[in-house]
N, C-alpha and C positions, 0 to 999 in steps of 0.2 A: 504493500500500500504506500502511496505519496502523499506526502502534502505539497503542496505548493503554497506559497505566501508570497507575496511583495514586501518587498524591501525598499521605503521608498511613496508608495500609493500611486506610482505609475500607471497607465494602461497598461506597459509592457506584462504585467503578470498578465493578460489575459492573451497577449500573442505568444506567452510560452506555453499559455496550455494548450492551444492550439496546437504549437508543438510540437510536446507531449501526445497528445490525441494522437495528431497524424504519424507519431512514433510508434499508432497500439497501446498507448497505456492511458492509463483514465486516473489522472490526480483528484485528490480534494483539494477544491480550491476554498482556501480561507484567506483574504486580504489582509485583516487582521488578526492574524493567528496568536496566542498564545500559550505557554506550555501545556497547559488543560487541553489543546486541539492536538496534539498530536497523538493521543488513542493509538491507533493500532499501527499506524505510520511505521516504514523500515525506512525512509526516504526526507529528507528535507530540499525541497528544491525552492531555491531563495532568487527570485526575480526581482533586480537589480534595477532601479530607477526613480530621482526622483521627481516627484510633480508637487507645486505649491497647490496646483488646484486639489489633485487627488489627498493634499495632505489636510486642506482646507474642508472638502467634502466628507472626510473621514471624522472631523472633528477634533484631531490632533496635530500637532507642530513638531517642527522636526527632532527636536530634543526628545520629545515622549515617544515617537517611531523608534529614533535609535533606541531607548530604551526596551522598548518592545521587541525588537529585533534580538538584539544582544541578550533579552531572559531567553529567549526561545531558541535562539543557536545553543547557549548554555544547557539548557535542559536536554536538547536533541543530542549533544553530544553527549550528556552526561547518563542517555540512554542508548547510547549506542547507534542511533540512525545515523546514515551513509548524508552527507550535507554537499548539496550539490549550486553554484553556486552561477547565474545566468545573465548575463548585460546581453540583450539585444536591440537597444535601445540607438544603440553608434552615439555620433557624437551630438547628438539631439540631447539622449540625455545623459550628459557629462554634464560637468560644473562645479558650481563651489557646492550646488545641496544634492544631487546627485554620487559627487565623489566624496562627501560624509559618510554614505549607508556603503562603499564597497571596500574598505578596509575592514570594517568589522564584517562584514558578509565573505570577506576569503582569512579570516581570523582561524575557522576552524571547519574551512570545505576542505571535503573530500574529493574533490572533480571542480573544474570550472568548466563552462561554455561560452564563447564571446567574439562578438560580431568584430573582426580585424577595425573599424571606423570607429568603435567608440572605443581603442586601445592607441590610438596614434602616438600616444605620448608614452606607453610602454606602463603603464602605475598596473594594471591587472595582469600582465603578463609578468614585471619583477614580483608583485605578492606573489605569483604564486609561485616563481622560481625561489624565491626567498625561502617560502614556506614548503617547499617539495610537493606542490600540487600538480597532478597531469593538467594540462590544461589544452583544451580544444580551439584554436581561431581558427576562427570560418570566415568565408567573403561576405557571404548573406544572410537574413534571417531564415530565407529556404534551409540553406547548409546546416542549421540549427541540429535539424532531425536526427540524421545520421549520428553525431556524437551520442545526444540524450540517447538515441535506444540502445549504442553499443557502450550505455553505461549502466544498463538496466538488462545486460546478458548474463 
């Protein structure tokens, strides 16, 4: 079982589940997840992006996301789920609030995935060399697919 969560309150969590779908797998998607949602999950998959309006429509700011984020990778690790970690967002959504939520988001993935445009500057690709994470750059958000299912073999 997956969860899926944004990271962020981006649209982009809903173009991973897409995805994911079109990889054959069927996540749960919670936007705002926290430790109490991940139930029977073997999977954390953390979609990366962020948006002032999706953090505005959520009803929280960016400090209470991060915190949101950081209980639930905490806990996820601290039960063993596989944390998989997603920007396909390119350089739409980079930035100064966008590149807050993907340091803690590759703090403790086990996998990255990530659209080569929103890595130009190289910050997801050193996390994850820094941190010994395999990591997937693709051209396009098509290209996505391929990784996600052969991380789910």
């Amino acid at each position: 079982p997956i969860l899926l969560t944004s990271v962020g309150q981006s649209a982009d969590v809903e173009m991973v589940k897409t995805m994911l779908e079109r990889a054959e797998l069927s996540p749960k998607v919670d936007k705002v997840a926290d430790p109490s949602a991940i139930g029977d999950a073997k999977t954390l998959v953390l979609a990366i992006g962020g948006s002032s309006k999706g953090l505005g429509a959520a009803g929280i700011d960016a400090d209470q996301e991060l915190t949101r984020v950081q209980g639930l990778i905490a806990a996820a690790d601290e039960q063993g789920l596989t944390i998989i970690a997603v920007h396909v967002g390119g350089e739409a959504r980079r930035g100064e609030l966008s590149d807050k939520f993907i340091g803690p988001s590759f703090e403790k993935a086990d996998y990255a995935v990530v659209v080569a445009e929103g890595d130009k500057d190289g910050m997801m690709s050193g996390l994850a060399s820094d941190k010994g994470i395999p990591i997937a750059i693709v051209d396009s958000m098509a290209d996505v697919i391929e990784p996600l299912k052969a991380a789910f073999k």
